[in-house]
Every structure is written in C-alpha cells, then in structure tokens.
C-alpha positions as CSV (number, residue, x, y, z in Angstrom):
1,X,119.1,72.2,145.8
2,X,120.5,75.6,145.1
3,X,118.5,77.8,142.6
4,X,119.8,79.4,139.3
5,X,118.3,82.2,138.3
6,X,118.3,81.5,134.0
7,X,117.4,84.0,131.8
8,X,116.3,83.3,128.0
9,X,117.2,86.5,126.2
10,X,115.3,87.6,123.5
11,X,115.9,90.4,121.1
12,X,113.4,90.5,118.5
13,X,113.5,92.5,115.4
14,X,110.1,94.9,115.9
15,X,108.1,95.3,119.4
16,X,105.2,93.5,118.1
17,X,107.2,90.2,117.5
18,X,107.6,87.2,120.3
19,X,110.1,84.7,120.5
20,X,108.2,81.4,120.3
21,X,111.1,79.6,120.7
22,X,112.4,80.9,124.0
23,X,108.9,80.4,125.6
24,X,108.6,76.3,124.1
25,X,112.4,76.4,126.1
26,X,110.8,77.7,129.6
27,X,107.5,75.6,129.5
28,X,109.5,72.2,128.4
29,X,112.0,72.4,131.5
30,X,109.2,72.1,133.9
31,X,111.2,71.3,137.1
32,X,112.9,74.4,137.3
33,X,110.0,77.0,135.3
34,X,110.1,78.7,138.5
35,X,113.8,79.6,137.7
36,X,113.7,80.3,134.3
37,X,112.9,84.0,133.1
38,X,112.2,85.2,129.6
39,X,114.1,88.8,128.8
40,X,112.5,90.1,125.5
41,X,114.0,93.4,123.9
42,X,114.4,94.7,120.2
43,X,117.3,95.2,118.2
44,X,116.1,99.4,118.4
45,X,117.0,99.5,121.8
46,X,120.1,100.5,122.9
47,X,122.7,98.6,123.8
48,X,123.4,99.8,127.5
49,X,119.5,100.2,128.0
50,X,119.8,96.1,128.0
51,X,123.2,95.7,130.0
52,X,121.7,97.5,132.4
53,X,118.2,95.1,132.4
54,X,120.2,91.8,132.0
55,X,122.6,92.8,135.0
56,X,120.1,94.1,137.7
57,X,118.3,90.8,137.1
58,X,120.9,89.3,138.8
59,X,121.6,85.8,136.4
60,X,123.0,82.7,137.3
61,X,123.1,81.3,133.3
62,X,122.5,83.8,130.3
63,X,121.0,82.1,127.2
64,X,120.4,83.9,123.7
65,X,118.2,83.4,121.2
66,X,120.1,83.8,117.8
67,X,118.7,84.7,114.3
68,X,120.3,86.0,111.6
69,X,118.7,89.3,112.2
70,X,119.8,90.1,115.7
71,X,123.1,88.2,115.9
72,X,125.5,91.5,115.1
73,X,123.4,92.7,117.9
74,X,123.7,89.7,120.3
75,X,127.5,89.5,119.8
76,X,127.8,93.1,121.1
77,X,125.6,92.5,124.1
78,X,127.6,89.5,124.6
79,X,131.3,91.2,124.7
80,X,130.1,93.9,126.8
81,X,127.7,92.3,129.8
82,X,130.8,89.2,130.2
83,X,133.0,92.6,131.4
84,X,130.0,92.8,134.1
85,X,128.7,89.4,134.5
86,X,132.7,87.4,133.9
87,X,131.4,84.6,136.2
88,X,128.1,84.0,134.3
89,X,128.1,81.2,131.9
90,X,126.5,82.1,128.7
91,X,124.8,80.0,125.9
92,X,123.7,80.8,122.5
93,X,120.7,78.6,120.7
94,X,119.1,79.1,117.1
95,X,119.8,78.4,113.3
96,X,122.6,81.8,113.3
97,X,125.2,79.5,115.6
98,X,123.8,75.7,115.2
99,X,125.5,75.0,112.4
100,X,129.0,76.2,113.0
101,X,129.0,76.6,116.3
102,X,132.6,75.9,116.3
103,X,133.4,79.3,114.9
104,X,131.2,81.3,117.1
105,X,133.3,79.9,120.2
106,X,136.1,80.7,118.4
107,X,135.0,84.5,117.7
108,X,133.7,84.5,120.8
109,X,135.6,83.7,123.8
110,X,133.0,85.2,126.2
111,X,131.2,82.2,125.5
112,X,130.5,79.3,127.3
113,X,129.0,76.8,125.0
114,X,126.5,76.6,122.2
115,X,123.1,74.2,122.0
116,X,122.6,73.3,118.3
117,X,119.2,72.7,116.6
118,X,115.8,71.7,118.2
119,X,116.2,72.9,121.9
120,X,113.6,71.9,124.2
121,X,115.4,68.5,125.4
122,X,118.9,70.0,125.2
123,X,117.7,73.1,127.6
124,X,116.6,70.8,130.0
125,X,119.5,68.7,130.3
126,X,121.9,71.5,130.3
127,X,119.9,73.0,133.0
128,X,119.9,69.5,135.0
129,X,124.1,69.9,134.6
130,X,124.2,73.2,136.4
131,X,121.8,71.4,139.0
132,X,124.4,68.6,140.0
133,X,121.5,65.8,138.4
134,X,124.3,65.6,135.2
135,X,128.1,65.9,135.5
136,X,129.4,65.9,132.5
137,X,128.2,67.7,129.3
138,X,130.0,65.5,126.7
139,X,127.2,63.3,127.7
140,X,123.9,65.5,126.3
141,X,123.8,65.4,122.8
142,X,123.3,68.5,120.7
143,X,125.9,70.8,122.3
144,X,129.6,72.2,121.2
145,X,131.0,73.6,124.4
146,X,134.6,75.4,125.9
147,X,136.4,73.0,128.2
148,X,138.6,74.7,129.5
149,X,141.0,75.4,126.0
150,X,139.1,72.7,124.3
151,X,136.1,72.8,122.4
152,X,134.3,70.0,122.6
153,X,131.5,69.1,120.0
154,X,128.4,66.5,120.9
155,X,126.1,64.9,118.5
156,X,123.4,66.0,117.2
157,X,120.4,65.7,119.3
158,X,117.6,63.0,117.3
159,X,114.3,65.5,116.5
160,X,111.6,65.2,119.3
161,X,107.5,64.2,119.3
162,X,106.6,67.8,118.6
163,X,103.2,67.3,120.5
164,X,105.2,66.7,124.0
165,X,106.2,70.8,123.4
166,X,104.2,72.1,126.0
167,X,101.0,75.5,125.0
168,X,102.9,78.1,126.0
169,X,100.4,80.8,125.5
170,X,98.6,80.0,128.9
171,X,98.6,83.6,129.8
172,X,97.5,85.8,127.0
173,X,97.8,88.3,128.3
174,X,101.3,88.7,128.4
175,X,101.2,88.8,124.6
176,X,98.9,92.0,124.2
177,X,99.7,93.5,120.8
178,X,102.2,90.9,119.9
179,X,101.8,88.4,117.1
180,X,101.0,84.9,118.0
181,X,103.4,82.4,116.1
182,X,101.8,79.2,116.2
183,X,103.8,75.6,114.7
184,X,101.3,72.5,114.0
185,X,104.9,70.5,112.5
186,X,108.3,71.0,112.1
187,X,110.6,70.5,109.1
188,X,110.2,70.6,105.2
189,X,109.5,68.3,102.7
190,X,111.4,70.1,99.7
191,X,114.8,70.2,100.0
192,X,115.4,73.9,98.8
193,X,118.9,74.8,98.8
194,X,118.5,78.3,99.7
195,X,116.7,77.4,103.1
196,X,118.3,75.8,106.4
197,X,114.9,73.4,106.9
198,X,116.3,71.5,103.9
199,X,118.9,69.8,106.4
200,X,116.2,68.7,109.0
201,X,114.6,65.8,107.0
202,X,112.1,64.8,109.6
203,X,109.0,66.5,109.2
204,X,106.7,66.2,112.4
205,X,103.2,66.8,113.2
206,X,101.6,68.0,116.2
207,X,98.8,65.7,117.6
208,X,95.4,67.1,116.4
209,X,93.5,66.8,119.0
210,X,95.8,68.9,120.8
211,X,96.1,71.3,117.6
212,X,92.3,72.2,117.7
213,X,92.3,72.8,121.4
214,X,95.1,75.5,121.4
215,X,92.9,77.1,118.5
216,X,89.9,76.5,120.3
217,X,92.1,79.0,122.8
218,X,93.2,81.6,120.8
219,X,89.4,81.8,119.3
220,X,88.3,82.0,123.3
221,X,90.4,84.8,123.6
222,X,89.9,87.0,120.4
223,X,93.4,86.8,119.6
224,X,93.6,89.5,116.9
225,X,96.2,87.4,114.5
226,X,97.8,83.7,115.1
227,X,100.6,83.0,112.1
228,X,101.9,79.9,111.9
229,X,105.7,79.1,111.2
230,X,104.9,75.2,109.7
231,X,107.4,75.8,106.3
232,X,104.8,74.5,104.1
233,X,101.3,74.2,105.8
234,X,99.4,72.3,103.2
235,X,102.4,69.2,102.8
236,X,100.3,66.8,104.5
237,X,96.5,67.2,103.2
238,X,94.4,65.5,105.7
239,X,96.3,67.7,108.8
240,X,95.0,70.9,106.9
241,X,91.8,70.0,106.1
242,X,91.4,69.3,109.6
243,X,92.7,72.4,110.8
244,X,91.7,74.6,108.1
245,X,87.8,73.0,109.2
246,X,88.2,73.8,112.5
247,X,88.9,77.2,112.1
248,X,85.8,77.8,109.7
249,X,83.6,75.8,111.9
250,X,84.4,77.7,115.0
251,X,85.5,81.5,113.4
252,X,84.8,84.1,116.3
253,X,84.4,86.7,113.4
254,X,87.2,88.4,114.6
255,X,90.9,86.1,114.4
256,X,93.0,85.9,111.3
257,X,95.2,83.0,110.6
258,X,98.5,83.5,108.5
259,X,99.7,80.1,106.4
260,X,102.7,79.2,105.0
261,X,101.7,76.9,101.5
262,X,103.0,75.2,98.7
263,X,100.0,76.7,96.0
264,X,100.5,73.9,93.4
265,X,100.0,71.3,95.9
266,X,96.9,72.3,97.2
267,X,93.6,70.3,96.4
268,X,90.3,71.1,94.8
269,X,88.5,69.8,98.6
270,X,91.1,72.6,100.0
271,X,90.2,75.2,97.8
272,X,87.0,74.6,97.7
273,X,87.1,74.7,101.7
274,X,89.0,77.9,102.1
275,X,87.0,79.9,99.5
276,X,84.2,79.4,101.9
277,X,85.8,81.3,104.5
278,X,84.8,84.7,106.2
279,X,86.7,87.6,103.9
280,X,89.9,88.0,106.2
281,X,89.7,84.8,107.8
282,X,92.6,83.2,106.9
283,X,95.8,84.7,104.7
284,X,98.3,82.7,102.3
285,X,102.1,83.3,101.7
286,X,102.9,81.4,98.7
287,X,106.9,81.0,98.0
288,X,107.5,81.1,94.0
289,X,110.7,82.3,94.3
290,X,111.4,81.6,90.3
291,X,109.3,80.9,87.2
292,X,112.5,80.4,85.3
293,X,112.9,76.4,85.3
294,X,116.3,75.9,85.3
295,X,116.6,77.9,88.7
296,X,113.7,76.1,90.1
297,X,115.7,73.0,89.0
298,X,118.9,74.1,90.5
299,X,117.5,75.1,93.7
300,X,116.4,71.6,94.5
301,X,112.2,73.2,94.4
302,X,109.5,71.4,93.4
303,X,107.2,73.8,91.8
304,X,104.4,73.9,88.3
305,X,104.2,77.2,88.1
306,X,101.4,77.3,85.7
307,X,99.6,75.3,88.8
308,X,100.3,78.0,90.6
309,X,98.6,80.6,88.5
310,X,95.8,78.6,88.2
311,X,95.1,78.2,91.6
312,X,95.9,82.1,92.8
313,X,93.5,82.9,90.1
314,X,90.9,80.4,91.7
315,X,91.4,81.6,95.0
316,X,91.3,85.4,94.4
317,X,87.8,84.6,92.2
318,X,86.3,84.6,96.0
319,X,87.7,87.9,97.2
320,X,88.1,86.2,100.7
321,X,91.8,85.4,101.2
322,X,95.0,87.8,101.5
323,X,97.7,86.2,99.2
324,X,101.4,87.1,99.0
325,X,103.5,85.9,96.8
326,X,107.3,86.1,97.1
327,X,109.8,86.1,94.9
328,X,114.4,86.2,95.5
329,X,116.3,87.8,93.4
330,X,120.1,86.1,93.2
331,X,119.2,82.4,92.8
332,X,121.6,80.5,89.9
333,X,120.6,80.9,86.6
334,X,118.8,83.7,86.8
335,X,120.0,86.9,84.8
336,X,117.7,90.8,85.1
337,X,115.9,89.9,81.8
338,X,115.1,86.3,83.3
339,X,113.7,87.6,86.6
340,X,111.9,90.3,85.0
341,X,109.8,87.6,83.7
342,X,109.4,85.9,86.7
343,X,107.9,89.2,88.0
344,X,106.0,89.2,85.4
345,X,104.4,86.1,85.1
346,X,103.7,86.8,89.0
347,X,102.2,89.9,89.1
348,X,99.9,88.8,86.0
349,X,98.4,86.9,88.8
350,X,97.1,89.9,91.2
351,X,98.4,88.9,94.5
352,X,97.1,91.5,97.3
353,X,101.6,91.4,97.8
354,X,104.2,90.5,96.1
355,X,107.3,90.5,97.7
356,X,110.3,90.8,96.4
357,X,113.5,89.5,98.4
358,X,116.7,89.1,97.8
359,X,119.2,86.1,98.7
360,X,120.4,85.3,102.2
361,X,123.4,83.0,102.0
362,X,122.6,80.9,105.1
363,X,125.4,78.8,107.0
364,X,125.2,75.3,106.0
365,X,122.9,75.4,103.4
366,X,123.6,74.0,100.0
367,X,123.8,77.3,98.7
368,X,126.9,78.4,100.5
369,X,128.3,75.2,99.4
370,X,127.7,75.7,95.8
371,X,128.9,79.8,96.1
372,X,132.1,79.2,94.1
373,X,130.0,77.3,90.9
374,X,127.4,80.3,90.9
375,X,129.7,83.1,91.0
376,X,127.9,83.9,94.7
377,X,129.3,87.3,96.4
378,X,127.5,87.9,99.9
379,X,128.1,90.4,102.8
380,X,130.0,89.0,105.4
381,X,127.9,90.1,107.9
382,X,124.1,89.5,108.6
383,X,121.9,88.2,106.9
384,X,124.4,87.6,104.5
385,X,122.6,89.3,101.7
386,X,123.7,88.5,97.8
387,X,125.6,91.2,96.2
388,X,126.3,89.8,92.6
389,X,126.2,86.5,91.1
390,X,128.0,85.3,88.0
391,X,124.1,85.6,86.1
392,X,123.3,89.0,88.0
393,X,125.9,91.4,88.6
394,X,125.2,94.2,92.0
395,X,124.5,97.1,88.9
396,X,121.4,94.5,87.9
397,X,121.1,94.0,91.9
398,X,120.4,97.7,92.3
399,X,117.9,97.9,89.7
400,X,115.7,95.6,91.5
401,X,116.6,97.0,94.6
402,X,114.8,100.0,93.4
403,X,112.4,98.3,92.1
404,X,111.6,96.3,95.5
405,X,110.7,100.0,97.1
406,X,108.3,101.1,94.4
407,X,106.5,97.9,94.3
408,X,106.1,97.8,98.2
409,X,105.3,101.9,98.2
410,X,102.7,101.6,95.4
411,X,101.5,97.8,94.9
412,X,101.5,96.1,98.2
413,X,100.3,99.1,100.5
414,X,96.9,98.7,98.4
415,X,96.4,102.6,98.2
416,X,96.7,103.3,94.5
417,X,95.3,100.0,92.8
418,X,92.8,101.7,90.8
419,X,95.8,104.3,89.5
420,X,97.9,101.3,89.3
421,X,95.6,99.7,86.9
422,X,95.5,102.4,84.1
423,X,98.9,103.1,84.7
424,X,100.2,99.6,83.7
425,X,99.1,100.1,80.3
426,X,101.0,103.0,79.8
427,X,104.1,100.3,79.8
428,X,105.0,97.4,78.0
429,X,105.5,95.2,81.3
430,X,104.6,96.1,84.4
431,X,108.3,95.7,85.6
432,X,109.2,98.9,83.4
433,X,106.3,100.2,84.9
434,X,108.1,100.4,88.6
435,X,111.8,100.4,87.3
436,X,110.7,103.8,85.3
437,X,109.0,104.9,88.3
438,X,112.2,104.2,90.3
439,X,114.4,106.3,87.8
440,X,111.9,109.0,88.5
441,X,112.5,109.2,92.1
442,X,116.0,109.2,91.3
443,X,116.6,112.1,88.9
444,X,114.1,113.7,91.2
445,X,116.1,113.3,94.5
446,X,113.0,111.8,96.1
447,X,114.9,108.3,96.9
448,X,117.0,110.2,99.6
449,X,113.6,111.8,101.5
450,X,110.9,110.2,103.7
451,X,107.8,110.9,102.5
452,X,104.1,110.8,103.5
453,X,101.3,109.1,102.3
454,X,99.9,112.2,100.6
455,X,103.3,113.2,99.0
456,X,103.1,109.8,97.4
457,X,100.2,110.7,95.8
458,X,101.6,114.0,94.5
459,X,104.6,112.5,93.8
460,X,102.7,109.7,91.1
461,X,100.6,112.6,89.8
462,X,103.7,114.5,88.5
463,X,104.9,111.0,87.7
464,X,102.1,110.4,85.5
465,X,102.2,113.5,84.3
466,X,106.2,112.8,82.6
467,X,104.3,109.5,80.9
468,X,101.5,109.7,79.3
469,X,98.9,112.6,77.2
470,X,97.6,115.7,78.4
471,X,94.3,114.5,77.9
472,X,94.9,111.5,80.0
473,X,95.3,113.6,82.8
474,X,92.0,114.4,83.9
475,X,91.1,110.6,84.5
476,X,94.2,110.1,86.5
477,X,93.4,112.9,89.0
478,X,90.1,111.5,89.5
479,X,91.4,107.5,89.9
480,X,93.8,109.4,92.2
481,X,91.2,111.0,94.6
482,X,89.2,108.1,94.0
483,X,92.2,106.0,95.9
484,X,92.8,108.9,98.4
485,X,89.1,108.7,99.5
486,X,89.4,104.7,99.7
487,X,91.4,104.5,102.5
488,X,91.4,108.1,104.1
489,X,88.9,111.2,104.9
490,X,92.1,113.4,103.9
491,X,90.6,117.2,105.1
492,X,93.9,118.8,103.4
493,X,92.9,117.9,99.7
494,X,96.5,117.8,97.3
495,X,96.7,119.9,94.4
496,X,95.5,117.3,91.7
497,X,92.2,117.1,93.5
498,X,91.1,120.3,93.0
499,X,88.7,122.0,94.9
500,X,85.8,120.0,96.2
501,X,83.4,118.4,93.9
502,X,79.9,119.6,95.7
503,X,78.3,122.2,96.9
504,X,77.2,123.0,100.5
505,X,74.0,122.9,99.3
506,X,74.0,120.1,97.0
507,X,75.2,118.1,100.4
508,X,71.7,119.2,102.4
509,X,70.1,118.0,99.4
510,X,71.8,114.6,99.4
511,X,71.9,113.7,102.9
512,X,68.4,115.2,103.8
513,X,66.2,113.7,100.1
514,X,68.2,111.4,99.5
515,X,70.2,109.5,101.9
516,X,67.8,109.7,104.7
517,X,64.6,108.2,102.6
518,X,67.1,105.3,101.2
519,X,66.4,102.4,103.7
520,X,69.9,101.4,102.9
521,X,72.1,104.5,103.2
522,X,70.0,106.3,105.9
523,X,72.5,105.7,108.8
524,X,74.6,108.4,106.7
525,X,72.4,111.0,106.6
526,X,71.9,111.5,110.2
527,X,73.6,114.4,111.2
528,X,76.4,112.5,114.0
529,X,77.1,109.8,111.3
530,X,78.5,111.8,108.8
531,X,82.0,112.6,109.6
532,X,82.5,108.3,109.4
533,X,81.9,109.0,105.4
534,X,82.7,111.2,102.7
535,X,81.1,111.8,99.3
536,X,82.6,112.7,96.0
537,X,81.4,113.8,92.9
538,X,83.5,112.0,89.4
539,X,83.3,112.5,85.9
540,X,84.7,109.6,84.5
541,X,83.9,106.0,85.7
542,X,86.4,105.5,88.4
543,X,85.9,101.9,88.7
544,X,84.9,98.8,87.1
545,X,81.8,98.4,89.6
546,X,80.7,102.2,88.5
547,X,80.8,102.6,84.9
548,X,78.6,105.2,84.5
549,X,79.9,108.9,84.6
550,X,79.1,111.7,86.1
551,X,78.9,109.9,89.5
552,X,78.8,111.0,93.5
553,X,80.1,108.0,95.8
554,X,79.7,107.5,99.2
555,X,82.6,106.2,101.2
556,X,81.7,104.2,104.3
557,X,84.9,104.3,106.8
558,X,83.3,102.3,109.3
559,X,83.1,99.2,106.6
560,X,86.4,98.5,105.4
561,X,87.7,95.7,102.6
562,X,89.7,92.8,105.2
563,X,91.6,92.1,102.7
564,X,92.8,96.1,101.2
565,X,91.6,98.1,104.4
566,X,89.8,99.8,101.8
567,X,86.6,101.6,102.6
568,X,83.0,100.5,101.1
569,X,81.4,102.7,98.3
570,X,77.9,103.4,98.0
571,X,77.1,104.7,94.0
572,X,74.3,108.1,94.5
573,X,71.7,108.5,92.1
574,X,72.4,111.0,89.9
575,X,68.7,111.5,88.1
576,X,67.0,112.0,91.5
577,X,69.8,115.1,92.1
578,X,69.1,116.2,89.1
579,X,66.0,116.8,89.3
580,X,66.2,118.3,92.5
C-alpha cells in the first residue's frame, strides 16, 4: 500500500499555544500515524516563511485546522501554496468552516472538501479513502466535498465515546513552553445563543479512571500549567469532585490547573474542597457575561447572579484561587447605562480579572439568526466582532472599548491594586473610574503610544494628580511606590518617588542589628541575599496589613503572591531603629 505523506496544519494565534485538536486527529488514525505529520505555525509569521515549510515537506493531503482567529490567515495560505502544490488535495476542519461549509467551497475553489464537527472518526475514514480501503466519500458521514462541479454534502457524523480519543501528550517534551489544553467532556449543557457548543447537545465525559491517570502524567512531569477546554467544568458534580480530589491529593507543588465553571452551580462539598487547595493550585474562569436579566433571559443562560457573588466572595475569603470573571458587551437588551451596571455589580466582587469582551457573531449560532430582531451590525470578516446593536450603538461601543484597555492596563495586570483601591473612591462607580481615566489618555495623546510599565505609573500619578486634592497627593506617591516595589526592584526610581527613603547608614544599621538577630528575617541581612529584597521607608499606612505609619517594609522577591506575582513584605520595627 502506497504511503501519503498528511500534514495537519496548524497556525495558532501566539507561540505558546498547541493545537489539541490536530494532535487527538494524528493519535486517533492509528494505522497510518506513521504518515501523518503535525505543522504548527503562528498567525505572526509570514506568509511565504510557511509556503516554503508546507512545500519542502513534500505533502500528499494538506489538512487545516480552522478557528475564527486564523481563518483570514488560512485562506491566504490556501490560495497561494494550491499555485505550488495544484495536485494536492486540501481539507479544512474546525467550528470557522463546519457549519457552512458549503460557502467556504464556494469562496474557495482551491479546496477539496471540508470535514464538519467532531473529527477523529471522519479523519480516519477520509484517510482510509485516499488508501483505496473506501471508494466513495458520499459514504463517510460528516463531510461536504467538490465532485467534480458538485458539491456534495454528507450527514452529520453521530458524537463519539470521548474516552476512545487517544493521550496525545506521550511525549512531553515536544510541548516545552507551550500550554497543555486538557478536555475531561465535550459539549454544553446551557444552550447560550452566543456560543457554537449550544448546537452540540450531547455532553460526554471522559472515563475517570483514564482522567486521573493523564493527570497522574502531567503531575510526573511538572508540567508548569494544564487548562482544560470542558465549557463548563463543574456541570456534572460527582466528575469534579473526583478530579478536583485528585489533583489535591496528588499536587507536585508546582502544576496549575485552569477550569472553565458555572459559579452558581457549584456546591458547598466543592467549595469547601477547592478552598483547601495550595494558593495557585487551581484557577477559575467564571462566564457572567450579564447581570441585566432580560439579557441573561434572551441569551438562552442560566445564571443567579446574586449566587454568583456569593460564592466569588466565598472563594476569594481563602486567598488560594485565581478568579476571572468575564463579561460581553453587545448582547440584546443591553444599553451603556445597563452594562455599566453589570460591570459594576462585577467588579464589586474583586476578581484577580475581569475581562471584558465584546461579541463575536459566530456562524450558525442563534445569535446570527436573531441579528435582524436585535439591530446586530458585525464585521464581515473574523471574528466577526459586534459593531452596534439597536440597544448599543459603535459611539457607546468605543467607550467600552476604551474602557476594556484601562481595566486590563490597571486592574487585571495586578500592579496598582493598592492605588486602585483609594482611587475608586475618588469616583462614584468604578466604571467612571476607568472611562475618566480613558478620556485622560486621550486628550493626552497617550492612547496612540506604547508605553512601559514605569510610564504607567507616571502616567496615573499625573492622572491622579487632575482628580483629587493636593493634600491627597502625598499618600498616592507612597501607595504608588508601595505598588512599584511589589512587583519590581526598579533601580531607576520615577519622579513621584522621590529620592530614596534611607540612609546608607540607616541600612548597615538595619541589616546588621536588626535583620541579622531576627530569627525570621536573618536570611536578608547576609550580605549575598540582599539584592533578592528591597526596603522602603513610608509615612502613611500603605496597606491594610500595616496600619501603623511611619513604617520601613521589607520586600522579599524570592517569595511571591501565586495568585498577583506580588512580592512578600516583612513590616521593620521602627522603636528598635529608633533608638539606635
């Protein structure tokens, strides 16, 4: 039997992602593995710098891997490497061309044929076609091909036993520095209309057994991060618990494990399990989406939002576990003043993110169905973004567009949360606090400029300064530093730091009297150890741990929050310096 030479093109979005699907493709046609060669690129790459790669491997059948990120990019590839390749069949797989595959033939005639949905079975069947074991392709479900001038379209294939998908992470080593994606099920059991999982009914599980010893694996090997891509984690309790007590039973210390979860549905035996993890264990993205009720309604989601609150609240008590929270903006009924309440009511919270997304109107989901009842505008090209509805027109769209930069600059990167916190109360919501913010930047021209870290910090300073009284100002510039110094030794010192709060001789004192007779912070006196910490004198009580005034802190880099990256801080006896 003659061999083809298959290659499963993917183009991810950033360097650091993997393809999990192309790799569940290879490993579940076993006969021909041998055959079957995974191409992973990035959509930052250029163009001919992947011709040239796809050609000199020498194909027999070109497959892509299609996502509404990288599709633009895969049609290009496409139009060009058929000019080099013309005898080369090619297929195209994934959510961007499943559901209407018909089109994509149309638009591109390059194409051979298209393999719609779940793709293990299909792959190998298509595969046994170009091995003489099937002649005819109107016989494999799942598949709208070119015959000839006819497209022909198959049915769709019936979902598969998702614990006959092979481990495809045998060799770990070939993901170095990637992220590990991870699926214990498949399918949904909402029925959101925004999302394409709402038209795969059949949710699945993976066997357990077979769960805990892929874990078991990734513990083995220290994988840094595994994130799973179940759409709601927690929908079937006893499978999480199960999981979720493996992975505390057997933590290595050193793995973190991303989950996707519906927050309202978890249970107090879940939360009470998880809140007994290592800090940095395991991380939660929680989809609220809304808090308005007739959008929640409308979008076909289950959600108590006031559950939800509730149970953030309980969760964050323990200091243990990363939480994001996400909300879209564009969804039916909801207007600026409307979803500035739903930011509202979810920032009240104090997730470690809260992200804020915008639409994507997805091909065949309800949504794009319903586009000419909601007044729904969306690019034409990927990912299809919302540009106005009939409730939120694209001048309320830019707003929050603005908005989504500040929050992501200033509240989700974690370095100003101290700053953040006194800041709020300068501001009747803390939406007003980022959409002033965002005018800032733009009567300032700093929008148009990439800027670093530092910059930002000078940047809020003359921010703050605009905002609030001049006698405010010395507080800020301390919670400023204070932040600085949290996640970063800085040497360069910005302006609103001033010079450096002690002396040379003040230091000696410190680390040779004080530090070095403290049981505790000892390891910071010696000599070798102190460029791993840095100590600042403040005036005002900087945090809620230190209260008093007139305070140095240490700052241990080598100990960092798992959860912020910030580093730990060590309060210095005043009374014994002053009486020095």
């Amino acid at each position: 039997m003659t061999k083809k030479h298959t290659i499963l093109t993917a183009i991810n979005s950033k360097y650091i992602h993997s393809n999990l699907a192309v790799y569940c493709l290879r490993a579940y046609a076993k006969p021909y593995i041998d055959e079957v060669e995974i191409a992973e690129y990035t959509i930052n790459q250029q163009v001919d710098d992947i011709l040239m790669s796809l050609y000199q491997k020498h194909p027999d059948i070109l497959c892509f891997s299609c996502y509404i990120w990288n599709i633009e990019y895969i049609e290009r590839v496409i139009r060009e490497i058929h000019k080099l390749l013309p005898d080369v069949p090619i297929w195209l797989g994934g959510p961007e061309v499943s559901y209407d595959s018909r089109e994509v033939l149309r638009r591109l005639p390059q194409v051979t044929g298209v393999m719609k949905g779940e793709g293990e079975v299909t792959f190998l069947e298509v595969l046994d076609h170009y091995h003489g074991k099937r002649d005819d392709l109107s016989k494999i479900p799942g598949l709208t091909y070119r015959n000839e001038d006819e497209i022909v379209e198959t049915p769709w294939r019936p979902v598969m036993d998702l614990s006959k998908v092979p481990f495809v992470y045998e060799h770990i080593e070939d993901f170095e520095h990637k992220i590990i994606y991870y699926e214990s099920s498949r399918g949904c059991p909402f029925s959101c209309s925004y999302c394409l999982s709402s038209i795969d009914k059949c949710l699945r599980f993976r066997n357990l057994s077979l769960v805990k010893k892929e874990l078991q694996f990734f513990l083995d090997h220290k994988v840094p991060q595994v994130k799973f891509v179940d759409r709601t984690f927690n929908c079937r309790h006893d499978h999480a618990m199960e999981i979720w007590r493996y992975i505390k039973e057997h933590d290595n210390g050193i793995t973190n494990f991303h989950f996707e979860v519906a927050a309202d549905v978890l249970k107090d035996d879940e939360i009470e399990l998880i809140s007994d993890m290592r800090p940095g264990l395991i991380q939660l993205e929680i989809g609220v989406q809304s808090t308005n009720i007739d959008t929640i309604t409308e979008i076909h989601r289950k959600m108590d939002f006031k559950k939800v609150a509730d149970i953030v609240t309980r969760i964050n008590a323990g200091h243990n576990i990363h939480q994001h929270l996400d909300l879209i903006a564009g969804l039916p009924y909801e207007d600026l003043e409307s979803f500035k309440q739903s930011f509202q009511d979810v920032y009240e919270v104090h997730p470690e993110q809260l992200q804020l997304g915008f639409l994507k109107v997805l091909k065949g989901s309800y949504m794009e169905k319903q586009k000419e009842n909601y007044g729904l505008v969306y690019k034409d090209t990927p990912p299809y973004e919302v540009l106005y509805t009939k409730w939120l027109p694209y001048e309320d769209v830019l707003v929050l567009k603005k908005v989504e930069e500040m929050v992501e600059v200033y509240y989700n990167s974690s370095q100003f949360s101290n700053t953040l916190r006194l800041l709020e109360k300068e501001f009747d919501t803390a939406f007003a606090l980022y959409d002033t913010l965002a005018r800032f930047y733009e009567e300032k021209g700093y929008d148009k400029v990439s800027h670093s870290r530092i910059a930002r910090f000078e940047i809020l300073y003359e921010f703050i300064q605009t905002i609030t009284a001049e006698e405010n100002l010395v507080l800020y510039k301390e919670l400023l530093t204070y932040d600085l110094y949290l996640r970063e030794n800085v040497k360069k010192r910005p302006d609103f730091a001033g010079d450096y709060t002690l002396q040379k001789d003040e230091l000696r004192y410190i680390n040779e009297e004080i530090l070095l007779k403290d049981e505790r912070l000892a390891y910071f006196g010696q000599k070798n150890m102190r460029k791993f910490s840095h100590m600042e004198q403040f005036d005002h009580a900087v945090n809620e741990d230190f209260k008093e005034t007139k305070t140095i802190l240490l700052f241990d880099y080598q100990n960092r929050d798992p959860l912020t990256n910030q580093a730990t801080v060590y309060p210095i006896t005043m009374n014994l310096i002053k009486n020095q």
